[in-house]
N, C-alpha and C positions, 0 to 999 in steps of 0.2 A: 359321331359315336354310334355303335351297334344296338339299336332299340332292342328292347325285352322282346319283340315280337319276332324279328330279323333270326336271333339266336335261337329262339324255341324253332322256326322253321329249317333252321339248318340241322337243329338233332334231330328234329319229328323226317328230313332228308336221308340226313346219315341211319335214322335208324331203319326205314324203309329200304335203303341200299344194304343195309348190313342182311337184315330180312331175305331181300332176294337170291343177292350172292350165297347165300347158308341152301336155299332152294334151289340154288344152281348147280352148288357143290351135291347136295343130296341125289338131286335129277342123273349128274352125273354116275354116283357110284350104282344108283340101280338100275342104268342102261344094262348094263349085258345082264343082268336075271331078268330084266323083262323079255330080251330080245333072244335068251332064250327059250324062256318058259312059256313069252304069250299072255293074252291076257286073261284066261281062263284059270289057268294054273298057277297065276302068281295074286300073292297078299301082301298086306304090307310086313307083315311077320316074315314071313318067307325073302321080303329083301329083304329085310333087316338081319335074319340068317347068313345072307350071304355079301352084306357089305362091314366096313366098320360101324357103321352107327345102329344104334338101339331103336325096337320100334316105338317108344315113344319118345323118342326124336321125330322120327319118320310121319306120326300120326301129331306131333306138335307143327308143321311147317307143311300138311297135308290132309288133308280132311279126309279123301281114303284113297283108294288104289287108282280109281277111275282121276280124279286130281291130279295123280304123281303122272300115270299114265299119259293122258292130253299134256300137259308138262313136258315131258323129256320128247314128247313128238314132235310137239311145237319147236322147242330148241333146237332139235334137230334138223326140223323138213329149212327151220332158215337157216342157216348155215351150207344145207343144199342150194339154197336160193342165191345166193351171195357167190359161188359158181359158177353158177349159168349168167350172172349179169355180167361176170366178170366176161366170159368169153364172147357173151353179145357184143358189150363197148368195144372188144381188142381188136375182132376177127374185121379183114380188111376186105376181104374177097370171098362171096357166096359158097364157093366151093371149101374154101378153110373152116366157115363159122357151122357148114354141116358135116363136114369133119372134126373138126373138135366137140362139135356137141354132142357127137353120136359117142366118141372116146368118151366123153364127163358123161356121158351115161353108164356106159358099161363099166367106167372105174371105179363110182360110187356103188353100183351092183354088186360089182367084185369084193370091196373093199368092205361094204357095209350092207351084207346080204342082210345078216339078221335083222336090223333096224328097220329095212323098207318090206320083211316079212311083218314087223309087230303095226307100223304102219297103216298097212292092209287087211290086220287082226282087227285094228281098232276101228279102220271105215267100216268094216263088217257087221264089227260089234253094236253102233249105232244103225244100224236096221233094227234091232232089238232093242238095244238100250238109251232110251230118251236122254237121259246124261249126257251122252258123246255128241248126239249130233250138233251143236251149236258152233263146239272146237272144230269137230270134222268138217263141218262146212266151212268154217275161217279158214283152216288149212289149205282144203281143196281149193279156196277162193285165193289163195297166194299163193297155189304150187301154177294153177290156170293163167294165173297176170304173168308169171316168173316163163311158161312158156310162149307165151304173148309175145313177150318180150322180145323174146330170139325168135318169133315169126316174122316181127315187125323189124326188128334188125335185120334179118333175111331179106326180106321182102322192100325194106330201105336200099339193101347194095345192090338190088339188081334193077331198080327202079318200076317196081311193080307192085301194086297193093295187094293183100294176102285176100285169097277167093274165098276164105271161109270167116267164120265167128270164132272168137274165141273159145268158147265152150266145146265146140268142134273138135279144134285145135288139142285142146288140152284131154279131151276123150280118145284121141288118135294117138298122141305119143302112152299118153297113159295103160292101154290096153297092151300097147308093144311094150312098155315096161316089165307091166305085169303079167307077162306071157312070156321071156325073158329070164323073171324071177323063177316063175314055176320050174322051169327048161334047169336054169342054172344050182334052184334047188334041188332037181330031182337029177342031177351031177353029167348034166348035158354038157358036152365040151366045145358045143358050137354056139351055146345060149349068148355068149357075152360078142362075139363077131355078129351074129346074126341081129344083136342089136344096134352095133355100131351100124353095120350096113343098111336096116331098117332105117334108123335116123336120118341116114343118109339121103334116101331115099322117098321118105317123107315126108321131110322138109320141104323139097321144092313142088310138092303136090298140093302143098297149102296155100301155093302164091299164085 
């Protein structure tokens, strides 16, 4: 039989999963007013203007903007992550795996400029605001593994250890990202090639 203890932990479960999924769904609808607006410009008032839910929904499942913010980053930068591993495990041959990494770079650019704009809002913003930094550096510290990753997969098919540190590594492609971003913001038509080709090129300067 199901002890009294067994059943309180299964709803005290469900009701922790119910919890998240509600902050998931929330995270979700205020993606794009963030990743338009920034993190300056937006409140929680202000999504809550521009999604369905009311702000005190938004301030019931968020303590304040800085919260929802780190939030929808986090969700997002993994879901970035889960990408890039994917084409580290696949890619069979050196020349493929820096090829298609440099493509998964410039498609998630293309596709989700705003997001790695708010992204860059937010490392910014923790120079200033003691809140952010703790997220930011967790972030940073999974986006640095994620390209590790694909250096040491790199670096495994050609049979050669990678010549630098990871922190290196992740300083290197990060800069061509966000050099890239700028290019691609300010409606450069070569931003998104010139980062393929950077990656390209990159890569095997790291092994």
């Amino acid at each position: 039989m199901t002890s009294t203890n067994e059943r309180s932990d299964r709803i005290s479960r469900r009701q922790v999963d119910k919890f998240e999924e509600r902050r998931h769904q929330l995270a979700d609808a205020a993606l794009q007013t963030l990743s338009e607006l920034g993190y300056a410009r937006t409140s929680l008032r202000e999504i809550a203007l521009n999604s369905d839910f009311s702000h005190g929904v938004l301030h019931y499942y968020f303590r304040d903007k800085v919260e929802l913010i780190t939030y929808c980053v986090r969700q997002y930068k993994a879901t970035c992550v889960l990408r890039y591993d994917a084409i580290a495990a696949t890619a069979s041959e050196p020349g493929a795996l820096a090829a298609e990494f440099g493509d998964g770079l410039a498609a998630t650019l293309d596709e989700d400029t705003l997001m790695h704009r708010l992204w860059y809002d937010l490392r910014s913003q923790s120079l200033f605001e003691a809140s952010f930094r703790d997220d930011v550096a967790d972030i940073d510290d999974s986006l640095e593994r994620m390209i590790w990753r694909v250096v040491t997969a790199y670096s495994g098919l050609l049979g050669t250890p990678p010549s630098c540190t990871p922190a290196f590594a992740y300083a290197a492609f990060d800069g061509l990202f966000q050099h890239a971003l700028l290019r691609h913001l300010a409606g450069s038509e070569t931003a998104l090639d010139d980062l393929r080709e950077g990656a390209r090129h990159l890569l095997p300067r790291l092994v």
